[in-house]
Steps between C-alpha positions, in 0.01 A plus 500: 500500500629848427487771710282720287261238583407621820670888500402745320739827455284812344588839569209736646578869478856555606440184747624153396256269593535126511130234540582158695247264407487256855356219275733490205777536787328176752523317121854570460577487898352143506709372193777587702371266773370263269831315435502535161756735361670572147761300401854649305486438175765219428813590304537320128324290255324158439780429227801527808312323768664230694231285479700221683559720800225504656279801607650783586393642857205822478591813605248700620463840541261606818436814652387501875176726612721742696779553238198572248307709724816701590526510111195670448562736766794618261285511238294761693818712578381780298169474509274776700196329516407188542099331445430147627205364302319147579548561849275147560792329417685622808289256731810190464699519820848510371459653184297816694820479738747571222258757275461706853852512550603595153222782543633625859861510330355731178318716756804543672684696235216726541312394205066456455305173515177494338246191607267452227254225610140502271346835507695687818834629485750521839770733461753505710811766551804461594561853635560603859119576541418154385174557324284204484186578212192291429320606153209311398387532123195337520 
C-alpha cells in the first residue's frame, strides 16, 4: 500500500494541509501485523538458475508498526494542518494507541487537528489557549 493511500497533502490558502484517512491507515496498519510482507525481488534470470541447488532462502522485507508510524510522523513534518477522517475506525485498541500518539506528537509542534466524524467537525488547536470547537453542519 502506498502512502497516498491513506494521506492526502493539498494546500489550503497559504496553509499546507494534509487528510489521514483512519480506515485506509487500520488497512495498511493491519498488513503490517498480518505477517505477510513483500518479498525482494530476486537477482537474475530463469536461463542462470542453479536449478540443482536447491531453493534459495526468502528475504523479506518488513516494516514494524512503530518504525512506520514514526515514518508518517516525518511525513507530516511540514504539514500545518492535519484532518483525521473515518474516525470509527479508531475503536481497535492498539491501532487507536498508536494513531493517538502520532496525533499528540503532530500537535506538539504546534500544529491543528481536525476530527471529521459524519456531519460534525472537532477542531482542535494547538496554541497556548488550547481551543477546543464543536461545529455541527446539520
Amino acid at each position: 500500500m502506498n502512502r497516498r493511500d491513506f494521506l492526502l497533502f493539498r494546500t489550503e490558502d497559504d496553509k499546507k494541509v494534509a487528510d489521514l484517512s483512519c480506515e485506509k491507515l487500520f488497512i495498511h496498519y493491519e498488513g503490517l501485523n498480518s505477517g505477510f510482507h513483500q518479498a525482494e525481488e530476486e537477482a537474475g534470470s530463469l536461463d542462470d538458475a542453479d536449478w540443482w541447488a536447491g531453493e534459495p532462502p526468502l528475504k523479506i522485507r518488513s516494516s514494524d508498526p512503530e518504525s512506520f508510524f514514526r515514518s508518517v510522523l516525518a511525513d507530516l513534518k511540514d504539514v500545518d494542518s492535519l484532518r483525521v477522517l473515518d474516525m470509527e475506525w479508531l475503536a481497535q485498541g492498539d491501532f487507536r494507541i498508536r494513531v493517538e500518539t502520532l496525533l499528540a506528537a503532530f500537535k506538539a509542534k504546534g500544529s491543528d487537528v481536525i476530527f471529521t466524524s459524519g456531519s460534525s467537525k472537532l477542531q482542535i488547536e494547538s496554541n497556548q489557549s488550547n481551543t477546543f470547537e464543536l461545529e455541527s453542519t446539520r
